[in-house]
C-alpha positions as CSV (number, residue, x, y, z in Angstrom):
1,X,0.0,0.0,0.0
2,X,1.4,3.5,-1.3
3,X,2.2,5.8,2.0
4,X,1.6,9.1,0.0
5,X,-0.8,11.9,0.4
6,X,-4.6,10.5,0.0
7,X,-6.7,11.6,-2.4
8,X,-9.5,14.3,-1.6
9,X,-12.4,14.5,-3.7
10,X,-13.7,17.6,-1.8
11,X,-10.2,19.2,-2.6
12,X,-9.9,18.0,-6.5
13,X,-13.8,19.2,-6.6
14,X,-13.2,23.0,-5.7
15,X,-9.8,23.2,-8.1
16,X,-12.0,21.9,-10.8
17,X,-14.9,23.8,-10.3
18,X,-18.9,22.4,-10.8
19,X,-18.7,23.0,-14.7
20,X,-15.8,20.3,-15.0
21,X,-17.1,18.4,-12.1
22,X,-20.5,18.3,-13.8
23,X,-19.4,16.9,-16.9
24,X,-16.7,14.4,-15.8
25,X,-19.7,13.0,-13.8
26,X,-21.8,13.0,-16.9
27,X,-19.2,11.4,-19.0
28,X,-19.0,8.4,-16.2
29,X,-22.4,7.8,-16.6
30,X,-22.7,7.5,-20.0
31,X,-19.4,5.5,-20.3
32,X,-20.1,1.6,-20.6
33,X,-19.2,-0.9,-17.6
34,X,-15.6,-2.0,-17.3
35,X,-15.3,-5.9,-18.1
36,X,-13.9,-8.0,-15.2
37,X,-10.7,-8.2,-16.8
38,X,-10.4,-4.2,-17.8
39,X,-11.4,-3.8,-13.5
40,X,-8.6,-6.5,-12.7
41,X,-6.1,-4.6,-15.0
42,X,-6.7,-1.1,-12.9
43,X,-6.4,-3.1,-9.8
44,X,-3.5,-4.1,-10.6
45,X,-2.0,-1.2,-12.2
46,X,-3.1,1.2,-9.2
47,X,-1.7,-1.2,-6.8
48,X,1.3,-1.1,-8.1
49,X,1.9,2.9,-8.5
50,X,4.3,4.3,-6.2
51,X,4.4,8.0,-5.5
52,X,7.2,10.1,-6.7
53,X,9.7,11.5,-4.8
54,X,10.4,14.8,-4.2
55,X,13.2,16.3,-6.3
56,X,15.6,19.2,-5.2
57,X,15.4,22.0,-7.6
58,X,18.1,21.9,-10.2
59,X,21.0,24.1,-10.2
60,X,21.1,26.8,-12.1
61,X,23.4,27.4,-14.4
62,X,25.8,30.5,-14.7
């Protein structure tokens, strides 16, 4: 299990505001069920994500 930051619908909601929220929900509705095999596959795949590491800002060259 990933130890990063959780996920916050509530946030994501306000940044996106109700027009985009509106019709990402409508686009989910109207999208057909995912096949056992295609809900395995995300399983699987989100399982498996890690969460990136912070990087130090680059140097800046002269």
């Amino acid at each position: 299990m990933s130890t990063g930051p959780l996920f916050d619908r509530a946030e994501v909601e306000q940044r996106l505001g109700p027009a985009a929220v509106a019709v990402s929900r409508r686009n989910a509705e109207a999208a057909p069920p995912l096949r056992p095999e295609q809900r395995e596959w995300l399983r699987t795949l989100f399982a498996s994500a890690r969460f990136a590491k912070p990087q130090a800002p680059a140097a800046k060259a002269a």
